[in-house]
C-alpha positions as a LaTeX table, in Angstrom:
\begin{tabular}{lrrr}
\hline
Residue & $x$ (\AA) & $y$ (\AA) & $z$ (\AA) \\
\hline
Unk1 & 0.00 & 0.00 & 0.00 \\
Unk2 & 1.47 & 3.59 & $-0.51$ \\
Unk3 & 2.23 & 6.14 & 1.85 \\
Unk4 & 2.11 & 9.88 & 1.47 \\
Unk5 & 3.89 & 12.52 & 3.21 \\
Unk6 & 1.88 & 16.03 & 3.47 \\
Unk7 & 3.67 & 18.94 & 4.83 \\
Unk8 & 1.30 & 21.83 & 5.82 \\
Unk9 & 2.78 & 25.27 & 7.17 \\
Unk10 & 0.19 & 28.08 & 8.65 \\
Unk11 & 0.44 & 31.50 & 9.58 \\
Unk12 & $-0.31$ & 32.44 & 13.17 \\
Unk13 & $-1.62$ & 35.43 & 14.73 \\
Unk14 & 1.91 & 37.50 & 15.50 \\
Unk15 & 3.88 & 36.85 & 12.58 \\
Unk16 & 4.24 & 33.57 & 13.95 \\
Unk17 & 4.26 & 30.21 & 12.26 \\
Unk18 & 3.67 & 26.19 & 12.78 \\
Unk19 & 4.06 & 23.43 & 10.35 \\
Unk20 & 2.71 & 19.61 & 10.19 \\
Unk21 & 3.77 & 16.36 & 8.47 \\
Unk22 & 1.35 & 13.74 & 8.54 \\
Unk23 & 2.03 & 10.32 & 6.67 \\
Unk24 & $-1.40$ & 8.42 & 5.17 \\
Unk25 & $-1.86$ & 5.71 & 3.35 \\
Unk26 & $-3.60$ & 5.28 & 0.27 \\
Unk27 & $-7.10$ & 4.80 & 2.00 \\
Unk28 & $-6.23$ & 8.20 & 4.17 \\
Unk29 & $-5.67$ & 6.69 & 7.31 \\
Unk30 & $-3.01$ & 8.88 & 9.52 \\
Unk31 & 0.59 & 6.66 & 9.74 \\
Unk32 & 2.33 & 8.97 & 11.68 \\
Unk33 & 1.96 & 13.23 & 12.54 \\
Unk34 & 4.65 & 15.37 & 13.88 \\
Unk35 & 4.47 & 19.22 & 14.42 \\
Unk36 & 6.34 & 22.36 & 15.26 \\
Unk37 & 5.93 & 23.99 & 17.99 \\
Unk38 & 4.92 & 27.75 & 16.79 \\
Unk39 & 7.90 & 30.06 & 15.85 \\
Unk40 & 7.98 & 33.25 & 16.03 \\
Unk41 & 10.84 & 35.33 & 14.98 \\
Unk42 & 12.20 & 38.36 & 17.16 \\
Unk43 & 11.49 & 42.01 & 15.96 \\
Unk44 & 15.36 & 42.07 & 15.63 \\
Unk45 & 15.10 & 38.78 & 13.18 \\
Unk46 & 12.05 & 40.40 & 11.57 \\
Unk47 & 14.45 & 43.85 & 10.64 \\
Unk48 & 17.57 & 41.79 & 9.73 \\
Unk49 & 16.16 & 38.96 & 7.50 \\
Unk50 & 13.32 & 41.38 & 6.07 \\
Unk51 & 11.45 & 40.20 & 3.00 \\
Unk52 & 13.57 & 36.64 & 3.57 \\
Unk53 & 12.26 & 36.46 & 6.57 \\
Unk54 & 8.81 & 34.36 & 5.20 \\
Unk55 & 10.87 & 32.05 & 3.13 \\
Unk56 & 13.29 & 31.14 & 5.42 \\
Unk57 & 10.95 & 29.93 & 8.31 \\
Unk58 & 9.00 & 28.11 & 6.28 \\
Unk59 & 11.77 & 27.01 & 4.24 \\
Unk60 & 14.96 & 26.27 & 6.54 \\
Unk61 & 13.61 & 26.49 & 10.15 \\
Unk62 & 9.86 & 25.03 & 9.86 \\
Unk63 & 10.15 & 22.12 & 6.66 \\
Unk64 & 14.01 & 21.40 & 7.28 \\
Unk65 & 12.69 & 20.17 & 10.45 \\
Unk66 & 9.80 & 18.55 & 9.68 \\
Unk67 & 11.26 & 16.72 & 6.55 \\
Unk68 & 14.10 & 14.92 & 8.81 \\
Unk69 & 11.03 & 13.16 & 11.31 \\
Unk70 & 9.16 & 11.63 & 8.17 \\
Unk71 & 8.52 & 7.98 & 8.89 \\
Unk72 & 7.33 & 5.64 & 7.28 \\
Unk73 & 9.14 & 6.84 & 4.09 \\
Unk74 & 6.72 & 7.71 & 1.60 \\
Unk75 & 6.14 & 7.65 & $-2.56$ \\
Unk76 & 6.32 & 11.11 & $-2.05$ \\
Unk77 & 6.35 & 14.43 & 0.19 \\
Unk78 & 3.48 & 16.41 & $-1.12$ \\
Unk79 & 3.28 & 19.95 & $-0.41$ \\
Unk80 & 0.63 & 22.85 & $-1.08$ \\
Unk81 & 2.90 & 25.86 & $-0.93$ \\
Unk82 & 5.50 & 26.55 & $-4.15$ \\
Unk83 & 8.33 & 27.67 & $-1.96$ \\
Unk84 & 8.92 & 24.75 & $-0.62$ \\
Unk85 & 9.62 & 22.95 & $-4.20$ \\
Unk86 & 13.24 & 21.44 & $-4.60$ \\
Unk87 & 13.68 & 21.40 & $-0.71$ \\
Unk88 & 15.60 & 17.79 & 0.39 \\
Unk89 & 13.14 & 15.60 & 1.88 \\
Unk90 & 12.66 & 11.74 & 2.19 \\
Unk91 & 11.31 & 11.40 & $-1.11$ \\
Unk92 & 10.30 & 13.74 & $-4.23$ \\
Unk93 & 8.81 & 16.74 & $-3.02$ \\
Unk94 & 5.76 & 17.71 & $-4.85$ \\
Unk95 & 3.06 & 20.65 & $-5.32$ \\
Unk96 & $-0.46$ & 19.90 & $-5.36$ \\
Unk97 & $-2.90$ & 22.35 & $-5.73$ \\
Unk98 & $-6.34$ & 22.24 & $-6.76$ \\
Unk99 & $-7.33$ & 24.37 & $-10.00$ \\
Unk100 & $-10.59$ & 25.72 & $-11.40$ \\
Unk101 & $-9.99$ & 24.53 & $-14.73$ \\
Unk102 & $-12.74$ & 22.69 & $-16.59$ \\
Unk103 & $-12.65$ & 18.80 & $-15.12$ \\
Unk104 & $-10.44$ & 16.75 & $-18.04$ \\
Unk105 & $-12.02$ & 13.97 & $-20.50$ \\
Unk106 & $-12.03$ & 11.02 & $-18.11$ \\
Unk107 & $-10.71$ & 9.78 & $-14.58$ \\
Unk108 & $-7.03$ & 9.43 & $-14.28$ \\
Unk109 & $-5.89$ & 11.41 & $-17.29$ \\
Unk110 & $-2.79$ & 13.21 & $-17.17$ \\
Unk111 & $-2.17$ & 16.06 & $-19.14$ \\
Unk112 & 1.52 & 17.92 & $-18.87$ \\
Unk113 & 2.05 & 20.62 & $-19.19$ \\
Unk114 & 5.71 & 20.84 & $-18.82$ \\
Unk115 & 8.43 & 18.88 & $-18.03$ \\
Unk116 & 7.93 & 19.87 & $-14.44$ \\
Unk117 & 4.12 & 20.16 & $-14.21$ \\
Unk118 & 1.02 & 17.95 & $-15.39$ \\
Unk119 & $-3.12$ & 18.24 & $-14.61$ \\
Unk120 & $-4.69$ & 15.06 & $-13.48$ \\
Unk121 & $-8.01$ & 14.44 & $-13.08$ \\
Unk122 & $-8.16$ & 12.28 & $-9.96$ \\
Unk123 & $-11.89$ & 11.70 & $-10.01$ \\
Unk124 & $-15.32$ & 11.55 & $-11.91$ \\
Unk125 & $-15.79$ & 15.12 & $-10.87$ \\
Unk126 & $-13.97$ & 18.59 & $-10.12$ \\
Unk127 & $-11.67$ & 20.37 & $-11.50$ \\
Unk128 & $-8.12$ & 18.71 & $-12.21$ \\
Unk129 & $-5.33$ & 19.06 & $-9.45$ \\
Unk130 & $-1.69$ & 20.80 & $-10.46$ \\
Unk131 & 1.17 & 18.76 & $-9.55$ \\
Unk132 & 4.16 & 20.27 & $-9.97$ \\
Unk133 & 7.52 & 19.02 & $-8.91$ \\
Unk134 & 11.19 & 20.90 & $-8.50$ \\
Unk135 & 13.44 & 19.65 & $-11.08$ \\
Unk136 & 13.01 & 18.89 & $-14.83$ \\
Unk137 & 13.59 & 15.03 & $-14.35$ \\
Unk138 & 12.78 & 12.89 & $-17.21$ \\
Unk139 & 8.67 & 12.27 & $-16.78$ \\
Unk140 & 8.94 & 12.93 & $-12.82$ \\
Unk141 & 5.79 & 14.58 & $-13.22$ \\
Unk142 & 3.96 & 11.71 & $-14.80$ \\
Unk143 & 5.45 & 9.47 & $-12.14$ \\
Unk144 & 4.42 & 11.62 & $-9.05$ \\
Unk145 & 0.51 & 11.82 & $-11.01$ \\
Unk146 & 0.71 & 7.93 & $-11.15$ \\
Unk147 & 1.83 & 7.71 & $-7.53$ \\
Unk148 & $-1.16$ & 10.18 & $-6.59$ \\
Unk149 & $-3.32$ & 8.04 & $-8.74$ \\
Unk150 & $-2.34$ & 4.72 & $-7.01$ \\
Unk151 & $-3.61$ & 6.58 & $-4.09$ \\
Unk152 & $-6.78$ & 8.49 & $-5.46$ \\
Unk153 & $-7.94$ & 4.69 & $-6.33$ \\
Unk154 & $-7.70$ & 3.62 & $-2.98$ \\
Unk155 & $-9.77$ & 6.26 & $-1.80$ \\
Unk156 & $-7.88$ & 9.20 & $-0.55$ \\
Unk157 & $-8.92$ & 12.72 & $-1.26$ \\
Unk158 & $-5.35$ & 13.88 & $-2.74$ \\
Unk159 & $-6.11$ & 17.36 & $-0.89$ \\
Unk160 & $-7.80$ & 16.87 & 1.90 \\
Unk161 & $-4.96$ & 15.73 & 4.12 \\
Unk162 & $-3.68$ & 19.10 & 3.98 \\
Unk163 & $-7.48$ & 20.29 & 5.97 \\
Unk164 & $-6.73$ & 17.57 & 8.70 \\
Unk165 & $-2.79$ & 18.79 & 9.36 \\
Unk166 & $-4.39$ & 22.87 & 9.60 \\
Unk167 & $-7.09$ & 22.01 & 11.67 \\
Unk168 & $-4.66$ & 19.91 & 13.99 \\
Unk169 & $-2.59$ & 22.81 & 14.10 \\
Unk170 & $-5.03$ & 25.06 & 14.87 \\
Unk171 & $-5.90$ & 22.73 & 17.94 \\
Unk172 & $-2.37$ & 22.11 & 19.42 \\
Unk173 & $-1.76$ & 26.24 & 18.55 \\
Unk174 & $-4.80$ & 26.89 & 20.36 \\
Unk175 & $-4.40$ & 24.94 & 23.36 \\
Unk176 & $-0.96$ & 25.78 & 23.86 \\
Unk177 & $-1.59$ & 29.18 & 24.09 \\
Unk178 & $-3.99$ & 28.46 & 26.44 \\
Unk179 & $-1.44$ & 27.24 & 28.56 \\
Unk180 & 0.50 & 30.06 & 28.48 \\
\hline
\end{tabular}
């Protein structure tokens, strides 16, 4: 059966931020979920690293973390934000994103677009999801649709993990500041 990595990062209130990996497999069901504790950078950090500042929490602090505690290994680490495209991870990091194109011909076409980027229609209805991965590999787009499609017929919502690791983080964010 496959496994999935999804790595969600939110904003918090603050200019703080908290990110999520949680590993399903094909049928959705959790395999593991680790989480960051909220960071939030100084107003020093916020005047020195400037415009960085976004990318490089979410980039080097927040995923670099998160990526090293992904267990099981999965088919792929699937991600919902571009900036964190070409990052090292435990497997081929990859963007999905849902689109409001009109829904392809039939279930499980793929349609590139590029060399880096393809449309596949994952079900009998909606729009087709963007998956887009980092480097031009020779059809690593195709196979990152075919691993999501392995998946999609097993019965996972391909975006709907991402809901689950917000909502969790919305929880734990809550509660901890409840404690403070």
């Amino acid at each position: 059966m496959i496994a999935l990595a999804y790595v969600k990062i939110v904003a918090l209130p603050g200019n703080a931020f908290a990110g999520g990996v949680m590993v399903v497999d094909g049928r959705g069901l959790p395999l593991d979920f680790r989480y960051t504790e909220p960071v939030q950078p100084s107003k020093v950090q916020q005047v020195l690293y400037g415009k960085s500042l976004d990318r490089h929490v979410r980039q080097d602090v927040i995923f670099k973390q998160l990526a090293a505690k992904i267990d099981p290994r999965p088919a792929l680490v699937l991600v919902d934000d571009e900036i964190l495209l070409g990052l090292a991870a435990a497997a081929s990091v990859a963007l999905v994103v849902e689109t409001r194109l009109t829904p392809l011909r039939e279930v499980a076409l793929v349609q590139t677009v590029t060399d880096q980027e393809v449309l596949l229609q994952a079900g009998e209805t909606g729009s087709p999801l963007r998956v887009k991965i980092a480097k031009a590999e020779p059809g690593g787009a195709e196979k990152a649709a075919e691993a999501l499609l392995e998946a999609a017929r097993q019965g996972l919502d391909l975006t709907e993990p991402f809901n689950r690791i917000r909502g969790a983080l919305e929880v734990l964010c809550s509660a901890s500041s409840a404690r403070e």
